[in-house]
C-alpha positions in Angstrom: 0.0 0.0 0.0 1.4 3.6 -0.8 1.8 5.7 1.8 3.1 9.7 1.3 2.4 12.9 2.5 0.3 15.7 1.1 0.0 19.7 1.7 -3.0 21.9 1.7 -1.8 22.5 -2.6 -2.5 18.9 -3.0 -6.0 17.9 -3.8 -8.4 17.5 -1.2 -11.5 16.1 -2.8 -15.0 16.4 -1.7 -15.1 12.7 -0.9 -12.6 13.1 1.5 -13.6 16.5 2.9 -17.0 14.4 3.8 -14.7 11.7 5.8 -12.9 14.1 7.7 -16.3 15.4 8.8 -17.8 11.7 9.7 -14.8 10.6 11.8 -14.9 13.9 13.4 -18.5 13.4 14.5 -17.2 9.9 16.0 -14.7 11.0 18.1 -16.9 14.0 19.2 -19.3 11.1 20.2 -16.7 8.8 21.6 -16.3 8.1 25.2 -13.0 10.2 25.6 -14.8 14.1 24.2 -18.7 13.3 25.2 -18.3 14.6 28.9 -16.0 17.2 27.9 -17.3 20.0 25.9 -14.3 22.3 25.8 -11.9 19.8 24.7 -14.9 19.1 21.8 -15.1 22.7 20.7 -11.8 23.0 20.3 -10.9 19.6 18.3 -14.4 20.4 16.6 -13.1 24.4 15.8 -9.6 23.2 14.7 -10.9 20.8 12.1 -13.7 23.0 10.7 -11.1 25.8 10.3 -8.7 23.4 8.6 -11.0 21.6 6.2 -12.4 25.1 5.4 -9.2 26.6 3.6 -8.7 28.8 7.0 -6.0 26.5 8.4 -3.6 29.3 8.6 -6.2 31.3 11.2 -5.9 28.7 13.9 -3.7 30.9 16.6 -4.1 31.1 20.1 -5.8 34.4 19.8 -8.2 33.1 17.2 -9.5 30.0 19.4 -9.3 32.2 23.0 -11.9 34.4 20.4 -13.8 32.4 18.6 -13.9 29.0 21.4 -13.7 30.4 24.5 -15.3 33.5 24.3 -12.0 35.7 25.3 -11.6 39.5 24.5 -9.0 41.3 23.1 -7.4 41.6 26.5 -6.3 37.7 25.9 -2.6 37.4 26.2 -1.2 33.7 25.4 2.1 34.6 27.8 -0.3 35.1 31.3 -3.4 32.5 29.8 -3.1 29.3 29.2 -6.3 27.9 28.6 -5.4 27.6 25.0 -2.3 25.6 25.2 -3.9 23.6 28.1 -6.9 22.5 26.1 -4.7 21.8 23.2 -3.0 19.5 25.4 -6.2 17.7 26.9 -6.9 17.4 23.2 -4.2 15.8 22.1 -4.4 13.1 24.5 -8.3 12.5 24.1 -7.2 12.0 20.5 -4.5 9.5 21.1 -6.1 7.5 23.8 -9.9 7.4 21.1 -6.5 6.2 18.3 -5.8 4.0 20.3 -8.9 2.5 22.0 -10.7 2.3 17.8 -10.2 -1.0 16.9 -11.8 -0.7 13.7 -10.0 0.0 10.3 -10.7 3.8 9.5 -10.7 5.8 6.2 -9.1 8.6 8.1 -7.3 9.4 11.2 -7.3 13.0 13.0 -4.6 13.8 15.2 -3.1 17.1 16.6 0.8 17.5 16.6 2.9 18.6 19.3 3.3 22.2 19.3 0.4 23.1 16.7 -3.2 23.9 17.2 -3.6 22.5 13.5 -4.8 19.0 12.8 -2.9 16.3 10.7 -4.9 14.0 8.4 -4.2 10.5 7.5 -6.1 9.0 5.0 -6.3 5.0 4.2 -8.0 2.9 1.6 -8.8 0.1 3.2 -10.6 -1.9 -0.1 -7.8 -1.4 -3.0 -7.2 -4.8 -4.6 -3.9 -5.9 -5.2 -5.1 -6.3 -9.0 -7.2 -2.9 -9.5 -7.7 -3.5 -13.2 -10.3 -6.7 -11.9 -13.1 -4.3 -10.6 -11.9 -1.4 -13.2 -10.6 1.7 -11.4 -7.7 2.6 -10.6 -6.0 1.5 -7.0 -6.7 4.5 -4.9 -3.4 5.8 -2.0 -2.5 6.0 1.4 -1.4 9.8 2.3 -1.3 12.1 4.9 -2.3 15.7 4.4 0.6 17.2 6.6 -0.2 20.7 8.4 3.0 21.9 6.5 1.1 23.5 3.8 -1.5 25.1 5.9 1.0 27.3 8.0 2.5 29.1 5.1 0.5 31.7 4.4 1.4 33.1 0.8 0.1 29.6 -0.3 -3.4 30.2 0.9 -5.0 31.8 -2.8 -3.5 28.2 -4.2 -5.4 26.4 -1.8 -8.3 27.4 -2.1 -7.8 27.0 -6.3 -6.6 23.3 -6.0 -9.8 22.5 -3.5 -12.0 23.2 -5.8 -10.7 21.6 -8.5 -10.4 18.8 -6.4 -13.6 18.5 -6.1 -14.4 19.1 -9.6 -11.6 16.0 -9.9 -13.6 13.8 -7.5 -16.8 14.5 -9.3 -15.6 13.6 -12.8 -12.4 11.3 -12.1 -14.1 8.8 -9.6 -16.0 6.3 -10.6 -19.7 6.4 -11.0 -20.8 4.6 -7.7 -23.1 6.6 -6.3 -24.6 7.0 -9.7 -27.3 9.2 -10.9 -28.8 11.3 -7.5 -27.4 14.1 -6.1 -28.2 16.3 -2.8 -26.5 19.8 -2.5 -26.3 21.1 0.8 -26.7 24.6 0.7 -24.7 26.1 3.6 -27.3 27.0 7.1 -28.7 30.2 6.8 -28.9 32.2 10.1 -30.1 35.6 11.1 -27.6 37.1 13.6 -24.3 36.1 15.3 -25.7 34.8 18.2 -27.1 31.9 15.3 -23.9 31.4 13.4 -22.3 29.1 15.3 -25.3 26.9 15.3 -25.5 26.9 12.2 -22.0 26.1 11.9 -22.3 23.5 13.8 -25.4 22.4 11.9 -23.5 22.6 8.6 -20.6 20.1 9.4 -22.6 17.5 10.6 -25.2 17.3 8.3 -23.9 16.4 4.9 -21.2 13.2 6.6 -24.7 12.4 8.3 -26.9 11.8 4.8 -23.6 10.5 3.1 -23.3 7.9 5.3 -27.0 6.5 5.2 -25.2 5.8 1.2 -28.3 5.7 -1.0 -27.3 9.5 -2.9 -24.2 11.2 -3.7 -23.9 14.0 -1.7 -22.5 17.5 -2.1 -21.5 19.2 1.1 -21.7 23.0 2.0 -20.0 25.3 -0.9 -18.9 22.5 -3.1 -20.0 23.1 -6.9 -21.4 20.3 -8.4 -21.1 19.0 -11.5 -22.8 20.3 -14.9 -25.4 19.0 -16.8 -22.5 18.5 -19.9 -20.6 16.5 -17.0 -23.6 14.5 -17.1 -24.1 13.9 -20.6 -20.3 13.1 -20.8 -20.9 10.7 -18.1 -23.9 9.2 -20.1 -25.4 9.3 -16.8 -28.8 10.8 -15.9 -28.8 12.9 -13.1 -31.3 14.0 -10.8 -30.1 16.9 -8.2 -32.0 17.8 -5.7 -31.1 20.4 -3.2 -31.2 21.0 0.5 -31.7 24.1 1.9 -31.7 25.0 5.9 -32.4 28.2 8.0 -32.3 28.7 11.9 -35.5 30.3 12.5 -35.4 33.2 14.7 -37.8 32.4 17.7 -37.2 31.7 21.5 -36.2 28.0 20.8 -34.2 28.0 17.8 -35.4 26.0 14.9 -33.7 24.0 11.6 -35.9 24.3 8.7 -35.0 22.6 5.8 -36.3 22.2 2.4 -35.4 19.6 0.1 -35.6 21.3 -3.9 -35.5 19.6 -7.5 -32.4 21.0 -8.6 -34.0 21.3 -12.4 -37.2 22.8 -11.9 -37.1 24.2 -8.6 -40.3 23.2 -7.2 -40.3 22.6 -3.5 -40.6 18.8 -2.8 -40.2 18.4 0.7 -40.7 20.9 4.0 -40.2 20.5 7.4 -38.7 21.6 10.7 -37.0 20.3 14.1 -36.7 22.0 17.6 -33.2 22.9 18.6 -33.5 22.5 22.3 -30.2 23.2 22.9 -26.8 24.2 21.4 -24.6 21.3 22.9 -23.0 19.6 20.5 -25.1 15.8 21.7 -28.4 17.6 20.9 -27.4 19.1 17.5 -26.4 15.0 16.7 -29.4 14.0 17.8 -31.4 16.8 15.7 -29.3 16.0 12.5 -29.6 11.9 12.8 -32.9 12.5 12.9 -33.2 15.0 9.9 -31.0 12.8 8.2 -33.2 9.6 7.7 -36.4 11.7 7.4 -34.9 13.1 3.9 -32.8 9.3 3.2 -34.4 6.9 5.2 -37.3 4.4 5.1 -39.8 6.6 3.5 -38.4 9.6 3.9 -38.8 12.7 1.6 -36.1 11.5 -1.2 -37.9 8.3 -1.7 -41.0 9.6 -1.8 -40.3 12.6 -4.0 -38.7 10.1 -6.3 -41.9 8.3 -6.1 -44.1 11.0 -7.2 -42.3 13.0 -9.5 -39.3 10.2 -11.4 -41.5 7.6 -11.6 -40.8 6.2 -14.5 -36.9 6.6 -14.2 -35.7 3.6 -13.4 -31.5 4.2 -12.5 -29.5 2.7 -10.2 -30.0 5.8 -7.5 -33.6 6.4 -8.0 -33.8 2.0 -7.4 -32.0 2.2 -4.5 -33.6 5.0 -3.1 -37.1 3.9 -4.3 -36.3 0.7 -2.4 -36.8 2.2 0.7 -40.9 2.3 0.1 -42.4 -0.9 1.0 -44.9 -0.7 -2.0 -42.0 -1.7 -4.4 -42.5 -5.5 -2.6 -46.1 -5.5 -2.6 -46.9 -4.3 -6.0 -46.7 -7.0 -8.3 -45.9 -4.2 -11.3 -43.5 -2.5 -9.9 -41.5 -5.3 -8.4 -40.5 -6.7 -11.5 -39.0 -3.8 -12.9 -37.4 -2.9 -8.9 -35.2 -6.2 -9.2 -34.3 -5.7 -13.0 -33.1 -2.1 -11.9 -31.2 -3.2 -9.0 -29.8 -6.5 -10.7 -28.6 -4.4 -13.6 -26.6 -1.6 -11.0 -25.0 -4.5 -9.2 -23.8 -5.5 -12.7 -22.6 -2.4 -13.8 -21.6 -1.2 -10.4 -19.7 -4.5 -8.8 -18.2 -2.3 -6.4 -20.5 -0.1 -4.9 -22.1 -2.1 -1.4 -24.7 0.4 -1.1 -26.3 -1.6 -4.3 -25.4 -4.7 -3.0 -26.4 -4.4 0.4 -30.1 -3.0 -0.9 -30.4 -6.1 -3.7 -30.4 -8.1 -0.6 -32.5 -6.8 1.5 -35.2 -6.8 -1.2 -35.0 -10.0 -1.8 -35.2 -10.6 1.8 -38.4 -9.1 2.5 -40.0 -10.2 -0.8 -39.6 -13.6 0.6 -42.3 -12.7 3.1 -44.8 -12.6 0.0 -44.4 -16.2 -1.2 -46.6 -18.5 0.2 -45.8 -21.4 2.5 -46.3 -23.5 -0.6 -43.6 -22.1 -2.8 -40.1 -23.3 -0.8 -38.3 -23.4 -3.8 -38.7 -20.3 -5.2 -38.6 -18.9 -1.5 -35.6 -20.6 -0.8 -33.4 -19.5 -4.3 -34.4 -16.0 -3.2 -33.3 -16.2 0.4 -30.2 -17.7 -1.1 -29.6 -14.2 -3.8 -30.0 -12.6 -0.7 -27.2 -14.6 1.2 -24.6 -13.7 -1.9 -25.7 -10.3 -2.1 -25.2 -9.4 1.8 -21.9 -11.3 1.7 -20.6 -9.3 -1.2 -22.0 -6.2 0.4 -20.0 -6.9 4.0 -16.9 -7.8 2.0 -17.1 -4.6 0.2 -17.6 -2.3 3.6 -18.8 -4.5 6.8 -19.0 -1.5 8.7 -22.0 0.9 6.7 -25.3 1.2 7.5 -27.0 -0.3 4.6 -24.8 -3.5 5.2 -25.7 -4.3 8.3 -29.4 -3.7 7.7 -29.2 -6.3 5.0 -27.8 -8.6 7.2 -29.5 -8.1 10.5 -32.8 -8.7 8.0 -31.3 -11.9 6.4 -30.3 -12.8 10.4 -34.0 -13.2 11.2 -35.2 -14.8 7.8 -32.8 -17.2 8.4 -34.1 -17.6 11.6 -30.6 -16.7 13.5 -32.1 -14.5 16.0 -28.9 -14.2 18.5 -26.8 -12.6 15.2 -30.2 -10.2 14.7 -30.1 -9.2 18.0 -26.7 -8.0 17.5 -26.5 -6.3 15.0 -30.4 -4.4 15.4 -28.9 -3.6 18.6 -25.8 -1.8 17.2 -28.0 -0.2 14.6 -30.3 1.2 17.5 -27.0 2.8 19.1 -25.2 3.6 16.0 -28.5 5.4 14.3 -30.7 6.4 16.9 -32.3 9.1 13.8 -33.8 5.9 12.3 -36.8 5.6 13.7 -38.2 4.1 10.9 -35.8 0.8 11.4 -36.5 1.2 15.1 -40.2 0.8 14.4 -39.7 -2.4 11.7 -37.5 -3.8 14.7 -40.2 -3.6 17.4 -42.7 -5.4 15.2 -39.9 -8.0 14.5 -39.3 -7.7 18.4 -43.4 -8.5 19.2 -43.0 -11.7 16.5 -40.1 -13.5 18.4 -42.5 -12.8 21.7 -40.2 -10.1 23.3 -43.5 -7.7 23.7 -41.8 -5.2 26.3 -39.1 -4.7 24.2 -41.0 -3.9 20.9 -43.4 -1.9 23.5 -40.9 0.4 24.6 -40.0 1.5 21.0 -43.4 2.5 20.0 -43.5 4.6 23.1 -40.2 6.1 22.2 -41.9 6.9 18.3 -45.0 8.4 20.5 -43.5 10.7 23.4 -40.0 11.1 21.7 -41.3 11.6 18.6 -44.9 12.7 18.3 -45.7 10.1 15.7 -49.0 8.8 15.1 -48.6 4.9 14.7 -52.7 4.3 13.6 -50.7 2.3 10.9 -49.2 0.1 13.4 -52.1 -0.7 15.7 -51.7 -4.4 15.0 -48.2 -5.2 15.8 -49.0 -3.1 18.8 -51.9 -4.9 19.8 -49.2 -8.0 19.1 -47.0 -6.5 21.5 -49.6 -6.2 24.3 -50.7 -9.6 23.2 -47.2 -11.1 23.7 -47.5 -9.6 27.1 -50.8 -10.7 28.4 -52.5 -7.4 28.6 -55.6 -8.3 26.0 -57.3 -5.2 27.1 -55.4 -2.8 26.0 -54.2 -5.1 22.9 -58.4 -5.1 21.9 -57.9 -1.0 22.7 -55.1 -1.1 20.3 -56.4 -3.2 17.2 -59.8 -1.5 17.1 -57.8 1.5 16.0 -57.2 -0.7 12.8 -59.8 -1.2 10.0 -57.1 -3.3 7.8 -58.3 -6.7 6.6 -54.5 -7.8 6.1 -54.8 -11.9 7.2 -52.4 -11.4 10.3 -54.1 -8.4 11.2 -57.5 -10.5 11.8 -55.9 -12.9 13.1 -54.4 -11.1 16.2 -57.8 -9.3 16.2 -59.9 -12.9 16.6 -57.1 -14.1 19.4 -57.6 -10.9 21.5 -61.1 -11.0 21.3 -60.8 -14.9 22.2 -58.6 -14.7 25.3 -61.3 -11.9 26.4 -64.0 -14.4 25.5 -65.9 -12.3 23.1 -67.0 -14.5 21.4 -70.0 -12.6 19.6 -67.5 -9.8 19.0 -65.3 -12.0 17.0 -67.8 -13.7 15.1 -67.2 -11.3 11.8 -63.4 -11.3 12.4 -63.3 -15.2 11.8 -65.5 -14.9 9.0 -63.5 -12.3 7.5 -60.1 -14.4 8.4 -61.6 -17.8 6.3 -63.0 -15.6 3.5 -59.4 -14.3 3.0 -58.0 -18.1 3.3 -60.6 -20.8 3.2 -57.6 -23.0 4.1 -56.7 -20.7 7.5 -57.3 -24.4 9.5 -54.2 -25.9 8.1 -52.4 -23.0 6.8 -52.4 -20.8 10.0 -48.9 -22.6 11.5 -46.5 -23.3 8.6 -47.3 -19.5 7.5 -46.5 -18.2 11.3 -43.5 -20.7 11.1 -42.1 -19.7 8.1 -42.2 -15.8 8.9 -40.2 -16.9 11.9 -43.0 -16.3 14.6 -41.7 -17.6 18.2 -43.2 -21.2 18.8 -45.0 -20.2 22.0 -46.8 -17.3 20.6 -48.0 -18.9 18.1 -49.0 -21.5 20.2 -50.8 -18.7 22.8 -52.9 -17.4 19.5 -54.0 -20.9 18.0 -55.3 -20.9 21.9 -56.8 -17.3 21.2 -58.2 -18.0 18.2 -60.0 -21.1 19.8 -61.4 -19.2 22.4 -62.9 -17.1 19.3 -64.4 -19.9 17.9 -61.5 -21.4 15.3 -59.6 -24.2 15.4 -56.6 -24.1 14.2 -54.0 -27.1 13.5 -50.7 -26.9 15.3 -47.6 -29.2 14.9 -48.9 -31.2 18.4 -45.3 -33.1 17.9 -43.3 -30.4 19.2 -46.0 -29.3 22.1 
């Protein structure tokens, strides 16, 4: 692997501008800076400055002024909270080096005797044949503070940035594909706002690149032009985020999600910034991040509705996130022809990968219990493509949501817990996932734990989960309350089969039997065969045994008997 050292004249692409920014919001989260805020501002100040072009600012004078709030009666000689801090800094840094056990694209450190921050970047994927996945071997280098503390150099710098990014955009290959998101940089009304909005700005474009379904563009970086495009024989779509804090007595991010081409507004909302410590501006941004990215979030969505009938390997993956693209027999067809073809054009990219699995893995849920063949080749296509995914980078989001959902298909419920549980940490934003966990949760008979979600998504969140009433009333179910499971499916009017089924068991274990007269004749008029189909569908969806056990008892109760494999009572 190569290995040499770079100055601020080299190029610093985008790409890497964006991992700079995403390792510094680890180590601002890590154990060593989370109970220490001034050692944070100051690691977070001295890296913003340097990534920003203003390396050369970063004096004592400058961080007494613009971190510790000191006046122009500072003097370095008498104070030295600076060069103290710097110290407590340093350390933090080498102990976090030290205690990260997992291989890094980048490593920030801060030199003796400089207030400026050393870069080391790594590739951790480059083959020892490049020419078998077609790209060139990417380098190991360090970008070295030399460059930043001559000051003449500084109009050069800023010139060789942006081509760098104009490099990255057009040099690199086509991964990401076809959809981009600028970030417009945070717009705020006074000074008392800047820094939050500073703040705001270098945390949220490493937060929506790292979700990995768009390319994204952060704060002040041009992006490419349409005749990029066309050279690229790529079609674009570029949408753009915009965000103001809003001037009121708790300060609030609004942001706007654009279509780059025709400008119409495709996307609006707004999130309370309780406070300006740097834990609750993570939390706000996680958040804001999957609603725009996540599982149907406002990209998604917008794609839905307005580049419906593009179907490119961004739109697919992004498109993927809707549910609907499983249950709607036209659609699907062309959804797995889309993503199959950007696996095969894109080998490389595990953002594709990792979503071609997990839509095979849920589409599994929609063959019946009679189909094991075909349901069994698709879990398989699943298998490869989460393997190939966590071989290409183990570590991202999208990977291990592919596997923790091929986990539980597979019925391996100790490596599910795992990894849903280091998602839940990792992403605490995703509330979406959260919520498809808890009704995963309720299904393997864990009831508290899938309760306590949905309460977070009610108080934490304000959602209204009216859609969710059954695999609430499941949860409840799990846990013996049937009262307030019967409170909890009557919100429901679905007539989805395990929907009346949990309905009919409630009502049975309350012994309303009149009640669930209609419920069981809606349940056989949706399968006539619900006597001997009801356990190998429960089975096969990976229901817990004594569950389903305690609803064929329900369902009784109700009225309907049921066959269960009496063998393994």
């Amino acid at each position: 692997m190569l290995e040499y050292k770079v100055g601020m004249s080299d190029k610093l692409s985008g790409e890497n501008i964006l991992l700079i920014q995403g390792e510094l919001q680890k180590i601002l989260r890590s154990s060593q800076f989370s109970n220490a805020p001034i050692v944070r501002a100051f690691l977070e100040y001295a890296v913003n400055e340097t990534v920003s072009g203003r390396g050369s600012r970063i004096k004592a004078y400058t961080i007494a002024s613009e971190v510790f709030d000191k006046g122009p009666e500072f003097d370095p000689s008498s104070d030295t909270i600076v060069r103290t801090t710097a110290g407590r800094v340093r350390k933090a840094l080498d102990a976090y080096n030290l205690a990260c056990d997992e291989e890094r694209r980048v490593v920030i450190t801060l030199p003796k005797g400089c207030y400026v921050p050393d870069f080391t970047f790594h590739d951790m994927s480059a083959p020892p044949e490049p020419e078998t996945i077609g790209r060139p071997p990417q380098r190991r280098f360090s970008f070295s503070r030399t460059g930043i503390l001559i000051g003449a150099c500084i109009s050069v710098v800023v010139a060789m940035a942006v081509l760098a990014i104009f490099w990255w955009r057009n040099e690199r290959d086509a991964s990401a594909g076809d959809l981009i998101i600028a970030v417009r940089p945070v717009q705020y009304g006074d000074r008392k706002q800047q820094s939050l909005a500073r703040a705001v700005d270098v945390r949220l474009a490493p937060a929506l690149s790292r979700i990995g379904l768009a390319e994204i563009y952060p704060p002040d970086a041009p992006i490419g032009t349409k005749e990029d495009a066309r050279k690229a024989s790529i079609p674009e779509i570029t949408l753009t985020l915009k965000a103001d804090i809003a001037d009121s007595p708790t300060p609030e991010l609004r942001w706007q999600l654009m279509d780059g081409a025709s400008g119409r507004l495709l996307w609006a909302a707004r999130e309370a910034l309780s406070s300006a410590d740097p834990a609750s501006i993570d939390k706000v941004i996680d958040k804001v991040s999957f609603q725009i990215l996540g599982e149907s979030g406002a990209v998604p969505l917008a794609l839905a509705r307005y580049h419906s009938e593009i179907f490119s390997k961004q739109t697919c993956l992004s498109r993927t996130q809707l549910l609907q693209t499983m249950e709607d027999a036209g659609i699907y067809p062309k959804m797995r022809e889309c993503l199959e073809q950007a696996v095969a054009r894109f080998p490389n990219d595990p953002s594709a990968w990792a979503i071609l699995s997990t839509f095979y893995t849920v589409r599994t849920r929609y063959y019946a219990a009679g189909n094991p063949k075909d349901r069994a080749a698709l879990i398989e296509l699943a298998r490869r493509a989460a393997a190939k995914a966590e071989d290409l980078a183990p570590d991202a989001y999208l990977t291990k949501v592919a596997l923790m959902q091929l986990a539980l298909r597979q019925g391996n419920v100790a490596e599910f817990d795992a990894l849903q549980t280091q998602l839940r940490a990792n992403y605490p934003g995703d509330i979406s996932l959260k919520l498809r966990i808890a009704s995963r949760l309720a299904r393997l008979g864990r009831g508290r734990e899938a309760l306590a979600i949905y309460d977070e998504a009610r108080t934490d969140w304000g959602l209204d989960l009216n859609s969710r009433a059954g695999d609430i009333a499941l949860g409840y179910f799990v846990e013996g309350d049937y009262e307030t499971a019967r409170g909890e499916i009557l919100r429901t009017t679905s007539d989805q089969r395990y929907v009346l089924i949990i309905k009919a068991a409630i009502l049975g274990k309350l012994g309303l039997t009149k009640e669930a007269r209609p419920v069981i004749a809606a349940l056989v008029a949706s399968d006539p065969d619900i006597k001997h189909t009801f356990y190998p569908w429960l089975t096969e969806l990976n229901w817990a045994r004594p569950l389903i056990v305690n609803i064929a008892n329900g369902l009784a109760g109700a009225g309907l008997d049921v066959d269960v494999d009496n063998d393994r009572k």
